[in-house]
VOBA-176578 format. One line per field, with one value per residue (C-alpha): z, y, x; residue in three letters. Coordinates in Angstrom, 1 decimal. Layout:
residues N
zz = [Z;...] $
yy = [Y;...] $
xx = [X;...] $
residuo = [ALA;...] $
***
This chain:
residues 370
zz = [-18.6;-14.6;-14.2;-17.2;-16.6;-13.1;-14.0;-16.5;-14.2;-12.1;-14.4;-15.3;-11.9;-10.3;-12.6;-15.4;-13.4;-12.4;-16.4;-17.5;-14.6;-16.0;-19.6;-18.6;-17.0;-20.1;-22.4;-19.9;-20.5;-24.5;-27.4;-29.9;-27.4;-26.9;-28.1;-26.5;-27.2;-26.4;-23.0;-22.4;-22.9;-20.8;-18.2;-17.6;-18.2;-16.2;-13.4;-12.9;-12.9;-10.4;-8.2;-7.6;-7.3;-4.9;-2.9;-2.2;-2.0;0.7;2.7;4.9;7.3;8.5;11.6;13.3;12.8;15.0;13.6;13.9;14.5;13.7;11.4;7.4;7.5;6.8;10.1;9.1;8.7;5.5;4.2;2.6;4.3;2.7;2.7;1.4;-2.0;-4.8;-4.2;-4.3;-7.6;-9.0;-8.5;-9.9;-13.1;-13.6;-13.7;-16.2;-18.8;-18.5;-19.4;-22.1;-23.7;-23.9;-25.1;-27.8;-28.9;-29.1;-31.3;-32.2;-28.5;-28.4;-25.8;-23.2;-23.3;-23.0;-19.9;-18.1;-18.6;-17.6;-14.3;-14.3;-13.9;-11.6;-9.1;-9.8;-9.0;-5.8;-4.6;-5.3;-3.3;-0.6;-0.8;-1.0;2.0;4.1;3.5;3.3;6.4;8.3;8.2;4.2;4.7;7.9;4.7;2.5;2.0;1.5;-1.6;-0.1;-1.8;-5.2;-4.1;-5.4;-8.2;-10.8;-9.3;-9.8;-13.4;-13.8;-12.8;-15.4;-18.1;-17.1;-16.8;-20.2;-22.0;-20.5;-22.1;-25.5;-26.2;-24.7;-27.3;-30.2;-29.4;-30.0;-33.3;-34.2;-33.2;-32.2;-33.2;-30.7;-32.0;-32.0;-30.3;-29.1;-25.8;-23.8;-21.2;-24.2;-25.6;-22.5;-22.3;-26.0;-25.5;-22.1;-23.9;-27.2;-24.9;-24.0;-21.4;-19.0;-19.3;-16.1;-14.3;-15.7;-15.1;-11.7;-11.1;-13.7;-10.7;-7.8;-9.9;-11.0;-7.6;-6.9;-9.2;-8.4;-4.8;-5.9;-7.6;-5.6;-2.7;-4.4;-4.4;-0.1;0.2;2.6;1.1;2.6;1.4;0.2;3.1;5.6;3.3;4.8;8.3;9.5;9.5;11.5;11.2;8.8;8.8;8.6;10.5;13.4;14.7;17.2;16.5;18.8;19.9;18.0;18.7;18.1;16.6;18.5;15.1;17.9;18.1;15.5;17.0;17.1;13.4;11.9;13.4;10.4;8.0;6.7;9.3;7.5;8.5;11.6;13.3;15.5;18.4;20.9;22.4;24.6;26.8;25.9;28.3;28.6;25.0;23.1;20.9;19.0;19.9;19.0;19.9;19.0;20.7;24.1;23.6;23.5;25.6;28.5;27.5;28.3;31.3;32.5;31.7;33.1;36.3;36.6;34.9;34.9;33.4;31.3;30.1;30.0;27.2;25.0;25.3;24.7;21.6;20.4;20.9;19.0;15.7;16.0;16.3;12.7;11.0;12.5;11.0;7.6;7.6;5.3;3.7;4.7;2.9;4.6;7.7;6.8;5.8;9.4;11.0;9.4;10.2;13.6;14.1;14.8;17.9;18.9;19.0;20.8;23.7;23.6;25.1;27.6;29.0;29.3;30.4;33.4;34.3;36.2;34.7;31.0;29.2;32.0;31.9;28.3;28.6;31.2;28.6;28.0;30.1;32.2;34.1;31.7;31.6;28.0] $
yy = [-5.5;-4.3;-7.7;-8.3;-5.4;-6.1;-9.8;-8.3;-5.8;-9.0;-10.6;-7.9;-7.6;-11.1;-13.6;-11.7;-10.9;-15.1;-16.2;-13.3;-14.6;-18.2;-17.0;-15.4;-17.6;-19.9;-17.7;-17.8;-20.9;-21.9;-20.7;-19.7;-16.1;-16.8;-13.8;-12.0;-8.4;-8.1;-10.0;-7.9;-4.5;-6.3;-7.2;-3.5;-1.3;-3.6;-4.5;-1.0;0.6;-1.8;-2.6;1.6;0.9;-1.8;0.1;3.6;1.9;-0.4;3.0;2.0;4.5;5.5;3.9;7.6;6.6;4.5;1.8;1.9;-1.6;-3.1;-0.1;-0.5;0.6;-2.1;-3.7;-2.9;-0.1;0.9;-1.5;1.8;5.0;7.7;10.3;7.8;7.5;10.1;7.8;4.3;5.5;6.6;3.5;2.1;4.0;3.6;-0.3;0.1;2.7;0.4;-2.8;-0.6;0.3;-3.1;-4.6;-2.2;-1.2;-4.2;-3.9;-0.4;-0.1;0.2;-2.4;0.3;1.6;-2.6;-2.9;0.3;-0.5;-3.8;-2.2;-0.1;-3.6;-4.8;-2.1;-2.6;-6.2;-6.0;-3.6;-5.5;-8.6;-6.0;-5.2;-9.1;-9.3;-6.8;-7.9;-11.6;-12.4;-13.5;-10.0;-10.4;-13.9;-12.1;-9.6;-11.6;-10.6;-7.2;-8.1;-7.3;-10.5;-9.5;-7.0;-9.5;-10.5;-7.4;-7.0;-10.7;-10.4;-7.6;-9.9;-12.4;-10.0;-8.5;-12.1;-13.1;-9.0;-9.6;-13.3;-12.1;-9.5;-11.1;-13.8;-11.9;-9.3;-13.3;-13.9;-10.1;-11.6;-8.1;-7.1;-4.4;-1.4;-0.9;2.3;4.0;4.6;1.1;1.8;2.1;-1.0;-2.9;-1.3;-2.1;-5.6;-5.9;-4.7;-6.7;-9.7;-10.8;-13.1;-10.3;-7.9;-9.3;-8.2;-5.3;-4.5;-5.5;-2.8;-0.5;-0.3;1.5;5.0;4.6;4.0;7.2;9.4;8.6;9.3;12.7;13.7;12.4;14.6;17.6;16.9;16.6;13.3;11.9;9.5;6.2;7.0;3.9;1.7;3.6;3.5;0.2;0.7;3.8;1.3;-0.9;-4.4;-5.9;-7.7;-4.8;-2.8;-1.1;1.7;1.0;2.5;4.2;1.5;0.4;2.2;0.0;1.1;-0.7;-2.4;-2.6;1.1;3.2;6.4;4.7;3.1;6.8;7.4;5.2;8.3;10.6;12.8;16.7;15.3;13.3;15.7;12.9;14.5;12.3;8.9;7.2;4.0;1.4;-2.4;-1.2;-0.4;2.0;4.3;6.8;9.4;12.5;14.7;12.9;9.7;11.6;13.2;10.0;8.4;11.0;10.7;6.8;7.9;10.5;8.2;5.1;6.9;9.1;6.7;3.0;1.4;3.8;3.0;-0.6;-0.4;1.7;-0.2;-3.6;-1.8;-0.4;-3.7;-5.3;-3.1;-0.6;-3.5;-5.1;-2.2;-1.1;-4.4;-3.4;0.0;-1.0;2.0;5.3;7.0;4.9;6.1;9.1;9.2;7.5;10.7;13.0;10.7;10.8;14.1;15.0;13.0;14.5;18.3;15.9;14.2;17.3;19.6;16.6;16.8;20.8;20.3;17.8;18.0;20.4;20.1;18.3;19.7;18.1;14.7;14.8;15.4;12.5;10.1;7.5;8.3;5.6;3.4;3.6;2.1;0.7] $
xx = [-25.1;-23.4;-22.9;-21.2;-18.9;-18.5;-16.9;-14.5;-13.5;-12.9;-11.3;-8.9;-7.8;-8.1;-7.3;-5.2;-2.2;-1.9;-2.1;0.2;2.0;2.2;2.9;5.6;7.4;7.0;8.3;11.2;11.9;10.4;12.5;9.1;7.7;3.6;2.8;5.8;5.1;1.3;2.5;5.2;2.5;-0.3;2.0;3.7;0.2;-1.8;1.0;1.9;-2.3;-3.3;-0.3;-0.7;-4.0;-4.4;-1.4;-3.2;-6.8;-5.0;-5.6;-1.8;-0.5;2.9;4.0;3.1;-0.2;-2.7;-4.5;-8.5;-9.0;-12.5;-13.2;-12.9;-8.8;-6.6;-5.0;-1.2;1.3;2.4;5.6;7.1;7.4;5.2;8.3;10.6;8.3;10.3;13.0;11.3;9.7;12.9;14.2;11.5;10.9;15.3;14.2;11.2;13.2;16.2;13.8;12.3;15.4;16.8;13.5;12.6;16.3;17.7;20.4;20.2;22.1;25.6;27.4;28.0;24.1;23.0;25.6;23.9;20.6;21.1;22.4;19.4;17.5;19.8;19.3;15.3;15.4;17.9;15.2;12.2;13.8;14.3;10.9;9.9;12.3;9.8;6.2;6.5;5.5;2.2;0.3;0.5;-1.4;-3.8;-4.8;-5.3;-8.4;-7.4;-5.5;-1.8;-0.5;-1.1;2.1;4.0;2.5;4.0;7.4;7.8;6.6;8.9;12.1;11.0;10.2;13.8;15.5;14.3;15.0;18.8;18.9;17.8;19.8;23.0;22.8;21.9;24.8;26.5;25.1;26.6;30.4;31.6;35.0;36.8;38.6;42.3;43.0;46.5;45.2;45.8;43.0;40.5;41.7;41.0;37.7;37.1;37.9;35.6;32.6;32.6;33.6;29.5;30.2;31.6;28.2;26.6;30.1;30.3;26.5;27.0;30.0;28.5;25.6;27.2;28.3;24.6;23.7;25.6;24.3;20.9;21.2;23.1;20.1;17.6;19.5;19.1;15.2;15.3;15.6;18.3;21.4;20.2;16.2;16.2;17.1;15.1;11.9;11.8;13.4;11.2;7.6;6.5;4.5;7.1;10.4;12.4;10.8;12.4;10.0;7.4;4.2;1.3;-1.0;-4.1;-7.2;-10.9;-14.0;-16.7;-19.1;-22.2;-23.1;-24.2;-22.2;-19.6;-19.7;-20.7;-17.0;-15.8;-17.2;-14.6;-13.2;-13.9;-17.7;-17.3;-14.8;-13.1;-12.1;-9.6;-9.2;-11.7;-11.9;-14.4;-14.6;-10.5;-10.1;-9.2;-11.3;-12.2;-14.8;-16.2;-19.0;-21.9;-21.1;-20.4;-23.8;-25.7;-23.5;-24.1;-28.5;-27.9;-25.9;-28.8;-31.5;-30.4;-29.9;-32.9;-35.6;-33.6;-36.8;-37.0;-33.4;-34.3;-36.9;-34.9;-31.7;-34.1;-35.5;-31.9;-30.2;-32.7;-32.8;-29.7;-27.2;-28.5;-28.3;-25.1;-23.5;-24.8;-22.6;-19.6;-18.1;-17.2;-19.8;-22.6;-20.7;-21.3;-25.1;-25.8;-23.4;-26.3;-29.8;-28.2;-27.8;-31.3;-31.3;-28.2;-29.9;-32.4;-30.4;-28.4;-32.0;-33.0;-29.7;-29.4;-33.1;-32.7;-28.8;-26.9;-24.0;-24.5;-21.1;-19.3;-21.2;-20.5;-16.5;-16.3;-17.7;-15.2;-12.8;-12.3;-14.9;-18.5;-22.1;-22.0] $
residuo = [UNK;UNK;UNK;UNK;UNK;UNK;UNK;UNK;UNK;UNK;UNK;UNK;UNK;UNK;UNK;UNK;UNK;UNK;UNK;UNK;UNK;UNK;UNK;UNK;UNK;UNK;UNK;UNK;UNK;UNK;UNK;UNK;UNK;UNK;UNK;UNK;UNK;UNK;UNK;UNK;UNK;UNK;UNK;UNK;UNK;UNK;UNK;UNK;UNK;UNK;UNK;UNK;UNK;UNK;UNK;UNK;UNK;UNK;UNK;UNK;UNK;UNK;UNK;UNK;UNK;UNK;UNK;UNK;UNK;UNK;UNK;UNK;UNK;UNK;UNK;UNK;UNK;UNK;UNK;UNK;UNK;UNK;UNK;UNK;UNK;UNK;UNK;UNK;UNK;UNK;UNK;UNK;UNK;UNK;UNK;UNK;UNK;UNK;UNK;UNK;UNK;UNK;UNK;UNK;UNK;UNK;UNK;UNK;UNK;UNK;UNK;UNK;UNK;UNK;UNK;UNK;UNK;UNK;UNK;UNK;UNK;UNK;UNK;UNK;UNK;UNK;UNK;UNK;UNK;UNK;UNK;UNK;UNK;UNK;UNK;UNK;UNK;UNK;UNK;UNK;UNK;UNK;UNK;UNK;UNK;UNK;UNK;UNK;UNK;UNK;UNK;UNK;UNK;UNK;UNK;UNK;UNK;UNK;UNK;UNK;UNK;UNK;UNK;UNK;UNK;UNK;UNK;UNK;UNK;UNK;UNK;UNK;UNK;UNK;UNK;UNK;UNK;UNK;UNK;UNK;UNK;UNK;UNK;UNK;UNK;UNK;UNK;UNK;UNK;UNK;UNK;UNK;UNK;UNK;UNK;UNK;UNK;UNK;UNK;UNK;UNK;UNK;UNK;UNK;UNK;UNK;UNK;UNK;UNK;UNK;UNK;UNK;UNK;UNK;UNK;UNK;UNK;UNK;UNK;UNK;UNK;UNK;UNK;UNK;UNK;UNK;UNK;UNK;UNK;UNK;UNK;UNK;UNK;UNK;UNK;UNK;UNK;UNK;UNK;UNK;UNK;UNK;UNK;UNK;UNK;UNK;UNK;UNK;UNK;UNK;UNK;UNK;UNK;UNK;UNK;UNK;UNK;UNK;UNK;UNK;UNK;UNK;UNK;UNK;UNK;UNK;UNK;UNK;UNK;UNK;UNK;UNK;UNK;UNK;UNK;UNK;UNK;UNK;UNK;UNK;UNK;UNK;UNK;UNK;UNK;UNK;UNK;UNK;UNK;UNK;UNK;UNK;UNK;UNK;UNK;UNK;UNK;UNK;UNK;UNK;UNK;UNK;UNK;UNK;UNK;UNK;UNK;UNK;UNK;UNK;UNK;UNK;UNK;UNK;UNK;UNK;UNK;UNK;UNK;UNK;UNK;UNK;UNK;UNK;UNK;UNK;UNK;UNK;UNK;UNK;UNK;UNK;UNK;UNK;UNK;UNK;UNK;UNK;UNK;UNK;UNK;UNK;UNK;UNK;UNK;UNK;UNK;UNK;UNK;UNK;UNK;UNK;UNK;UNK;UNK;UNK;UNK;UNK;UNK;UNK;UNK;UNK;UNK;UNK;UNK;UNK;UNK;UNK;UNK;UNK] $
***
């Protein structure tokens, strides 16, 4: 019964979003809709669930961040600046309600409400190419794996869906054959004429989108954000095309040690503490793996035979199992089961060194045994 579940879980979010893909481009192109409006629900719920999904579980950082390289964190910055969000999901849901209204309403919409929607969607789609504009490049193939290029996958959808909404509605406002209305005012009349005219909506869309552009930036100011939010959402990361900040350098989390892997664990439990140097790299530490770092020290220079058995027997079981840690909360288990020998390292070196809290702050701080 898992099993089952797991492959429709699968299913749902591997393979759906490619054939809801492919149908809609069909219906794109074919005059009878496959099933246009259970295709059109599908494609929205589902896009929208798991593209949030698949975005926050990515685990990305801001460029003020380091990446923990050879830890379970994904090995690029965010595309979108976390403080640049309210705005990108204004824009956003603007693009949605403006699909929604022309795809439900139809022609319940008067000719001015079609021509600002359809700027709503214009804005949307200029921003997702922006967006397509930043992360198609080689990290989104590197992280693969990761699932960053199903990224693309709904806000492509969401330009045919809006393509095909635009085409529709457009052609039966043609079938209507509006008439304009004679008024005394001449600047009415012109606008009268524009708007029953069908072939001039996309221009007027497209101007119809910079006082909308306007007004959302007004309001979106009130709320703290700056006016060019949406520009520097992409411009304030780093890793990407439009990148333009540089950010700290990449720190590594050594996969060979289990002190070091418990580090992966989540850091209320772990309680990383600062940088270290590892064989000229970067990484993190924290209390525990100075501890046992600083026995290995003590031992390897008071008994080095000694040393030599227990880093034979170590190398030879703790490396395994150390590969076999995956997920933060494994991380976290082996934090606790190592603790014991912490307390325990921690007597034999107040026991037979001098000075044990200050070989334990010198631990990877420059030149070290292992």
């Amino acid at each position: 019964m898992e099993q089952i579940i797991f492959l429709i879980i699968m299913f749902i979010c591997l393979i759906m979003p490619f054939i809801l893909t492919l149908l809609n481009i069909i219906n794109l192109f074919k005059k009878k809709k496959i099933k246009e409006n259970l295709i059109d629900i599908l494609t929205f719920s589902l896009g929208i669930v798991l593209t949030i999904i698949l975005y926050y579980v990515s685990g990305f950082k801001d460029y003020t961040e380091a990446l923990r390289l050879g830890g379970l964190e994904i090995t690029v910055h965010s595309p979108i600046a976390s403080w640049s969000m309210p705005t990108v999901i204004t824009i956003c849901i603007v693009g949605i309600i403006s699909y929604s209204l022309i795809r439900i309403k139809k022609l319940d919409l008067p000719p001015l409400l079609v021509v600002c929607a359809m700027s709503g969607i214009l804005i949307c789609s200029i921003y997702i190419i922006i967006f397509f504009i930043q992360i198609c490049n080689k990290n989104i193939m590197y992280n693969a794996m990761n699932g960053l290029p199903y990224l693309f996958i709904f806000p492509i959808n969401y330009i045919l869906c809006s393509i095909r909404a635009e085409i529709e509605i457009i052609n039966k406002y043609k079938e209507k054959n509006l008439k304009p209305r004679e008024y005394n005012n001449k600047l009415l009349n012109l606008c009268s004429k524009l708007l029953c005219d069908i072939d001039t909506w996309p221009i007027i869309a497209i101007i119809c989108s910079i006082p909308l552009t306007i007004m959302l930036i007004c309001i979106l100011v009130l709320f703290g954000q700056r006016p060019d939010e949406a520009i520097k959402a992409f411009l304030e990361t780093s890793d990407w095309n439009l990148s333009t900040k540089i950010s700290p350098p990449s720190v590594t989390y050594d996969a060979h040690y289990l002190c070091t892997v418990s580090l992966r664990g989540h850091k209320q439990l772990v309680k990383p503490t600062r940088i270290g140097i590892r064989r000229g790299e970067k990484i993190i530490v924290n209390r525990q793996l100075c501890i046992a770092n600083a026995f290995e020290d003590l031992i390897q220079e008071k008994t080095p035979r000694f040393h030599h058995f227990i880093r034979h027997i170590y190398d030879k079981y703790g490396f395994p199992l150390a590969k076999h840690i995956k997920t933060a909360w494994q991380a976290d288990i082996t934090y606790i089961l190592m603790k014991p020998l912490e307390w325990l390292f921690l007597v034999v070196l107040y026991l037979f060194d001098k000075k044990p809290e200050n070989r334990i702050a010198t631990q990877y701080i420059g030149n070290v045994k292992i």
